[in-house]
C-alpha positions in Angstrom: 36.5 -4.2 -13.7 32.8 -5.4 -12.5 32.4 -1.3 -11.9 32.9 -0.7 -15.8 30.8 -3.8 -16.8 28.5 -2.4 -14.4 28.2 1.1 -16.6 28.4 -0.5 -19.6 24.9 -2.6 -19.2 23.7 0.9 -18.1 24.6 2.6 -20.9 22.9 -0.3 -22.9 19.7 0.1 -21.3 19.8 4.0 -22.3 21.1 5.7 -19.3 24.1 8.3 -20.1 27.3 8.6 -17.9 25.8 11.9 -16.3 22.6 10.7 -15.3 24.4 6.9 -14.0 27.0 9.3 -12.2 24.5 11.5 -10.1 22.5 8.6 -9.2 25.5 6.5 -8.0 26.7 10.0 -5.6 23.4 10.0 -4.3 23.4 6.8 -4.0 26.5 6.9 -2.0 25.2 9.2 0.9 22.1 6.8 1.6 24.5 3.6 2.7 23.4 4.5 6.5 20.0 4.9 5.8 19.8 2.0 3.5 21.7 0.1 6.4 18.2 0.7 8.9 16.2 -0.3 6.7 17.8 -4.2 6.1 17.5 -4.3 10.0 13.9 -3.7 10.1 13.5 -6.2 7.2 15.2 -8.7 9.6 13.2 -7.8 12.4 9.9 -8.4 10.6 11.4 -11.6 9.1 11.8 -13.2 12.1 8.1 -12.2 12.8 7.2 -14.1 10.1 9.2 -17.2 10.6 7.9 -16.6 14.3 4.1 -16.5 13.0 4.7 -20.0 10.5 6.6 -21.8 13.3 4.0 -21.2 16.1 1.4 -22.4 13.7 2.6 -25.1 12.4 3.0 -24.6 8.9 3.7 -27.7 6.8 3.9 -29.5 3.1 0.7 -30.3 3.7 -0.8 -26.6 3.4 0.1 -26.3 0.2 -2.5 -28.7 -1.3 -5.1 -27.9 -3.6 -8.9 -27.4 -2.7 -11.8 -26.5 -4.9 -15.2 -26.1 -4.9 -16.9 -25.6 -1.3 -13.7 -25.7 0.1 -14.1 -27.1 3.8 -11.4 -28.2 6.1 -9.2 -26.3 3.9 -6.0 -26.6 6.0 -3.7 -24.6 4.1 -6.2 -21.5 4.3 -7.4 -21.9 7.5 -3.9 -22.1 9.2 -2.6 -19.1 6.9 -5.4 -17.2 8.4 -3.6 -18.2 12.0 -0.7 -17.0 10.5 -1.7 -13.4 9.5 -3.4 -13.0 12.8 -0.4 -14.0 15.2 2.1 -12.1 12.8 0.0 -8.7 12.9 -1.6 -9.6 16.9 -5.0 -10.3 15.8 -7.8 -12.6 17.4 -8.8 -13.5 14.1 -8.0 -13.1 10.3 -9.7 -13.7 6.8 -6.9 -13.8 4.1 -8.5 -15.3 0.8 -8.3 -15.3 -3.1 -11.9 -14.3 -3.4 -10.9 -10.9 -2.2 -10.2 -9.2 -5.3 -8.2 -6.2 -4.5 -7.5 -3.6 -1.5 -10.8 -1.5 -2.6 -12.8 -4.6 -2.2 -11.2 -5.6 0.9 -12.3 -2.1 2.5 -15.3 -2.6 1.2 -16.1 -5.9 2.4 -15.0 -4.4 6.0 -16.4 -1.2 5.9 -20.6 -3.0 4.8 -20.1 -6.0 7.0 -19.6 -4.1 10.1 -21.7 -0.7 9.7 -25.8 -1.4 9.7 -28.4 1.5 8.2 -28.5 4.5 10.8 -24.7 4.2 11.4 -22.3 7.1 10.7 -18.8 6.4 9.0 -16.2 9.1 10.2 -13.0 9.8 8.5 -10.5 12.1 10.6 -7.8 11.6 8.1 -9.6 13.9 5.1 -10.8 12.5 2.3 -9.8 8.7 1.7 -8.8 7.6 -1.6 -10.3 8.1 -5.0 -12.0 4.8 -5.3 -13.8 4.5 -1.1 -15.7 7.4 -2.6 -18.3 5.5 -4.5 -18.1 2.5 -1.5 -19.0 5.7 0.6 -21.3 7.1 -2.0 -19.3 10.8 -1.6 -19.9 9.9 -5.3 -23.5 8.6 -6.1 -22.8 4.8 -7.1 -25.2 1.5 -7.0 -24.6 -0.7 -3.8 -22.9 2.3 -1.8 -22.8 2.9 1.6 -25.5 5.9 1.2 -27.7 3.4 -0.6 -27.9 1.3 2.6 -28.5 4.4 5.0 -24.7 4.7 6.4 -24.2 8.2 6.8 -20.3 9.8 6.7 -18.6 12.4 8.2 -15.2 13.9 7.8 -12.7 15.9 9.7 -9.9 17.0 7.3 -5.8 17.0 8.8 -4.5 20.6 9.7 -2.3 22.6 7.2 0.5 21.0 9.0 -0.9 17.3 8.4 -1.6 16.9 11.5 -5.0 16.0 13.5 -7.7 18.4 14.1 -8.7 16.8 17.4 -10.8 19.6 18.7 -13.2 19.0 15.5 -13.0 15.7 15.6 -14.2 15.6 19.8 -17.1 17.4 18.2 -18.0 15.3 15.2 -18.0 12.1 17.1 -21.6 11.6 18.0 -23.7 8.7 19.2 -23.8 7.4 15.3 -20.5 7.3 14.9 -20.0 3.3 14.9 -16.2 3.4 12.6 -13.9 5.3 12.2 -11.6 5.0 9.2 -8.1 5.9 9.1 -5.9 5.6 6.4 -2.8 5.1 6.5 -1.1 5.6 2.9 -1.8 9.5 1.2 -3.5 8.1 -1.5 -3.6 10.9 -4.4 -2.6 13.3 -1.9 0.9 15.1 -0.6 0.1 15.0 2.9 2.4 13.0 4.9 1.8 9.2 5.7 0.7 8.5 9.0 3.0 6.7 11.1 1.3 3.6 13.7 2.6 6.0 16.6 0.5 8.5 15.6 -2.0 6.1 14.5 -2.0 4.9 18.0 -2.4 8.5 19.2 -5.6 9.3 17.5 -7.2 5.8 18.4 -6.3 6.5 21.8 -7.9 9.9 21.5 -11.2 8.6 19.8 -11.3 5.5 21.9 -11.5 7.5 25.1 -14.6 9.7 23.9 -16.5 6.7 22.6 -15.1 3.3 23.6 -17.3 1.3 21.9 -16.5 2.8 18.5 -14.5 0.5 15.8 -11.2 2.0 14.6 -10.4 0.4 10.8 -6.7 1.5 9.9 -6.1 0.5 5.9 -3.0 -1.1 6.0 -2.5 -0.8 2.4 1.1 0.2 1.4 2.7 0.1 5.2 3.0 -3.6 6.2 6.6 -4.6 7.6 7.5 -0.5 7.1 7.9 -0.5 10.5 8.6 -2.6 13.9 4.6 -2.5 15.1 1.6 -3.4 12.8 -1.7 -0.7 13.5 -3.3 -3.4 15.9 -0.1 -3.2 18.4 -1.6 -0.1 18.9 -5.2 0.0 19.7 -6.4 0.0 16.1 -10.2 -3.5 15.8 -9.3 -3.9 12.1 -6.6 -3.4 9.8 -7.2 -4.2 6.2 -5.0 -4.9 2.9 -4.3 -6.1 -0.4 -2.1 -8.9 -1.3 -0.7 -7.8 -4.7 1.0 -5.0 -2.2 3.1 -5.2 0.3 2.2 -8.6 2.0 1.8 -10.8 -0.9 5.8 -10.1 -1.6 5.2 -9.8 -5.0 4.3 -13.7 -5.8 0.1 -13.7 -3.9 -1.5 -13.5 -7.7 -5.0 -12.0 -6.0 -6.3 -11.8 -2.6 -6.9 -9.4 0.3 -6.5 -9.6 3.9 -9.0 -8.0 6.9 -6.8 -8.9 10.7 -8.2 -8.2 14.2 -11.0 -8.7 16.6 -12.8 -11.8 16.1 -16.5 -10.4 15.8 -14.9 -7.8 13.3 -13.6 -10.6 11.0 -16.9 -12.6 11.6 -19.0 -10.6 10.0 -17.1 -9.3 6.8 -16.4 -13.4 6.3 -20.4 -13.8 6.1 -20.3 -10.6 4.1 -17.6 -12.8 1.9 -19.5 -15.5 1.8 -23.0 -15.9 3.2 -25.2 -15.8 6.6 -24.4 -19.0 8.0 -21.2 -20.4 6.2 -18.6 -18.0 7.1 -15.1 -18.9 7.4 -16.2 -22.4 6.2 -16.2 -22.0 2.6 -13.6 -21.0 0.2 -11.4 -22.7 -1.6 -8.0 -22.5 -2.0 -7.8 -22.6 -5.7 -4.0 -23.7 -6.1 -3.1 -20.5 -5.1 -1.8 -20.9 -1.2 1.4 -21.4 -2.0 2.6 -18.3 -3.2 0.7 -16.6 -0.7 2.6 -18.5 2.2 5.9 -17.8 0.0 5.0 -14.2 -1.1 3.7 -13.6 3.1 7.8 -15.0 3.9 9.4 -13.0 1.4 7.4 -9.6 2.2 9.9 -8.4 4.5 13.0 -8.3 2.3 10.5 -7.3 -0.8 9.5 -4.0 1.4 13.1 -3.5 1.8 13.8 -3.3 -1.4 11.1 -1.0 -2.4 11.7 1.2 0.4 15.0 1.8 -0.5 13.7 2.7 -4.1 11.9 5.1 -2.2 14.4 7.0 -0.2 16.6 7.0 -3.4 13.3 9.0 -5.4 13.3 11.1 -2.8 16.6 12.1 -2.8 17.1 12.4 -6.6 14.3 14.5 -7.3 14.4 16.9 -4.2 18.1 17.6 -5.4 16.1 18.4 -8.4 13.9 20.9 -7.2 11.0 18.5 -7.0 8.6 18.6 -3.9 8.4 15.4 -2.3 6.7 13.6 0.2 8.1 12.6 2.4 11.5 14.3 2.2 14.4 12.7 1.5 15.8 12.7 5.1 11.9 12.0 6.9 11.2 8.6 8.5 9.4 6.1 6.4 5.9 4.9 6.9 4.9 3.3 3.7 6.7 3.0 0.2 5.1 5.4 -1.8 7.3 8.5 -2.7 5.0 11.0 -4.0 6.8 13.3 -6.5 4.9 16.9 -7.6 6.4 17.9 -11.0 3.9 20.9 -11.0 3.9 20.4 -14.9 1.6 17.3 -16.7 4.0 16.3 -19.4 6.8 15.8 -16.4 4.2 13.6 -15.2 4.0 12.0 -18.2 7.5 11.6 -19.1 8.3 10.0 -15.6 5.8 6.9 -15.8 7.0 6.5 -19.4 10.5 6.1 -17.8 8.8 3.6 -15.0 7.4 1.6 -18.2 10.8 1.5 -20.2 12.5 0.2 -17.3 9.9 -2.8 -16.8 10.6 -6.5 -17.3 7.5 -6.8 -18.6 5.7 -4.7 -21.5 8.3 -2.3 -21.5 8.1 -1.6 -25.0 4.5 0.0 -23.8 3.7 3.8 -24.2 1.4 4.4 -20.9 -1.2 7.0 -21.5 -3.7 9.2 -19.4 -7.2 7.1 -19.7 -10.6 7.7 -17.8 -10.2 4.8 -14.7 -12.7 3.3 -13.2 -13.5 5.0 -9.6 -11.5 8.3 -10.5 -12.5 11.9 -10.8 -9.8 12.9 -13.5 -7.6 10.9 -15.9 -4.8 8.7 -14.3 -1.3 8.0 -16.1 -0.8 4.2 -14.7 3.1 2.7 -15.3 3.8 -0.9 -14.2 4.8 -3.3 -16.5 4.3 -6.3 -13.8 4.1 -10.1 -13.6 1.3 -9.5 -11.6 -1.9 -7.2 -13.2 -2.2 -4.1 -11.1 0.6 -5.3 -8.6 1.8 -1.9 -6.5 4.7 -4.1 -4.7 5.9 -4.5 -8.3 8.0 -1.1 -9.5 4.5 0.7 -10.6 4.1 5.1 -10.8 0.7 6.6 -11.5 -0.6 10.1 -11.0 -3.6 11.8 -12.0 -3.7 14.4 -14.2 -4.5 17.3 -12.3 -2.3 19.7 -9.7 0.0 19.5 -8.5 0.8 16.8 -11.1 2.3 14.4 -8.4 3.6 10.9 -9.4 2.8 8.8 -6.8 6.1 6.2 -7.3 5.9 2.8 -5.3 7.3 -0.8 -5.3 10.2 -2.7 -7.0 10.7 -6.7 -6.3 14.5 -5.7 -5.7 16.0 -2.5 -4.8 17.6 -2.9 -8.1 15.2 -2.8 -10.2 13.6 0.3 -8.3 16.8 2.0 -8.9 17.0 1.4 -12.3 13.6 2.4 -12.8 14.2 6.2 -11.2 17.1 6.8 -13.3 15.4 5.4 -16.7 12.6 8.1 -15.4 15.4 10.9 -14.7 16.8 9.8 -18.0 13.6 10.4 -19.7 12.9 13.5 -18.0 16.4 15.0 -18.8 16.1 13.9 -22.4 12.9 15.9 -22.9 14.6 19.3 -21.0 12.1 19.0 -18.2 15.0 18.7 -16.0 18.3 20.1 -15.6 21.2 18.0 -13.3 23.3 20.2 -11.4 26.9 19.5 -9.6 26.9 17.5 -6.8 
């Protein structure tokens, strides 16, 4: 009975018997898979609880602070939180971090000084570092300040080009970036074991170099955070994976203590640091949104696998694959063809709680090179834990699919997207 009730609210919210029956098959094979990924939710729940009950975390942290904001006790033992949760010395979590860009940014100018070199073995980082670099002219970059960058781009087979990057490394060479996520790319995400490898690798030529990993996209993916493995700095967002969909604003820079010292001055100012800050009212919901993280992950990454599987059966080329290990929750998705591109964030957008009766459309962003298609119809603006897809438009005309508060949102949204493409003839769905 629930089974028919069950396709009949499908069929209400536009999605045919054929399209509801192929994703339930698929569906249907992943119950293993989906199986390993609630036990690594578990595991990094307990890390959390861990984290809050080590540190003390009471009623009392939740209070409002404004203005200077000193002795804020809810921020300053949050702070303890993040750093015993992802093994840090030290941690600056705050609202006045405006988004992941900015967090990297604030990381990347408080710890490089004119006459440094920036080195990126990863390739290219994404779209918007290359104005922070200044690999696109911009006012305040990097370049501007006399920070010089190099990068050594991954092999053919995504993997590292370690004999180029021995021979880049020079006696400028003060960071090293590496992200984590693809960005607006199809190479594969890098997992913290190989993250670990090539800090290992760099650390031995030059010891005293830092190694930034951003985080962005792969918190509570896996059993070990970046730091586990070697990594000074790791460096995030809180409208992604960490804030667990409820942190309104706010970014997040973990590790060693001198690291975190200077981008807090950066923050703030020479002298004040750490001190200042308030709280705003908004502490709550990032100690609520840091508990729920774990299970919110889960559910995303479980949209994820599901993509992947749908539109590889499809045809689609997708990154990862649908049977690959997982290392963040983006499922990239290359339809080779712009109005597929199109079509599928429409689909994201119809299936949103929020704005849903929205038409996304390809605009000129901020910090791009080409027109982006953006789909998220979010409680939070620009929320990429929320069930968001954007793409530029440009080859291989990828989709770039991430998020979901519940798995089954996430799995509505991919077959309101496969609906929409199917509708249009821009895809065909064979027998299972």
């Amino acid at each position: 009975m629930m089974q028919q009730q069950m396709r009949t609210i499908y069929s209400q919210l536009g999605i045919t018997e054929e399209v509801y029956a192929f994703g339930a098959k698929i569906e249907a094979d992943l119950k293993e898979r989906f199986a390993a990924i609630d036990a690594m939710a578990e595991w990094n729940q307990l890390k959390v609880i861990r984290a809050m009950q080590e540190n003390r975390v009471s009623a009392e942290c939740f209070n409002h602070t404004s203005g200077y904001g000193y002795n804020d006790l809810g921020r300053d033992t949050l702070e303890k939180v993040y750093a015993s949760c992802f093994r840090g010395e030290d941690a600056l979590v705050r609202p006045q971090i405006t988004c992941g860009t900015h967090a990297l940014a604030l990381a990347l100018m408080s710890n490089l000084r004119p006459g440094d070199e920036l080195l990126s073995p990863v390739g290219k980082p994404y779209d918007t570092l290359e104005e922070v670099i200044g690999i696109r002219p911009s006012k305040g970059s990097l370049a501007e300040y006399g920070v010089t960058y190099r990068q050594v781009d991954l092999l053919a087979d995504g993997g590292f080009d370690y004999d180029k990057i021995k021979k880049t490394i020079s006696a400028k060479t003060k960071l090293v970036t590496i992200q984590r996520s693809k960005g607006y790319a199809t190479r594969p995400t890098l997992s913290v074991a190989k993250i670990g490898e090539l800090i290992a690798f760099i650390k031995k030529i030059k010891p005293d170099v830092i190694c930034m990993v951003d985080n962005c996209y792969g918190e509570f993916v896996e059993e070990r955070e970046p730091l586990e493995v070697g990594a000074d700095m790791i460096v995030g967002s809180l409208i992604k994976n960490p804030g667990g969909g409820l942190a309104p604003i706010g970014g997040y820079i973990v590790g060693k203590k001198e690291c975190v010292e200077n981008a807090a001055y950066r923050l703030t100012s020479p002298g004040l640091g750490k001190e200042v800050g308030a709280s705003l009212g908004v502490i709550q919901s990032f100690y609520q949104g840091f508990f729920l993280a774990p299970t919110v992950v889960a559910g995303a990454l479980k949209g994820a696998v599901f993509a992947a599987n749908i539109f590889e059966r499809l045809g689609c080329e997708v990154v990862p694959n649908g049977s690959e290990s997982r290392h963040d929750i983006i499922q990239a998705v290359a339809f080779q063809n712009p109005d597929a591109l199109i079509a599928f964030c429409e689909g994201i957008q119809a299936a949103a709680p929020v704005d849903s009766y929205v038409t996304p459309e390809p605009w000129a962003m901020p910090g791009y090179d080409s027109d982006v298609i953006m789909a998220a119809g979010a409680f939070v603006q620009g929320s990429s834990i929320e069930l968001s897809a954007d793409g530029p438009l440009k080859p291989p005309y990828a989709a770039y699919f991430q998020g979901g508060l519940t798995w089954y949102h996430a799995k509505f949204g991919i077959l309101k997207s496969l609906q929409n493409l199917k509708d249009r003839n821009l895809v065909k769905i064979g027998v299972l």
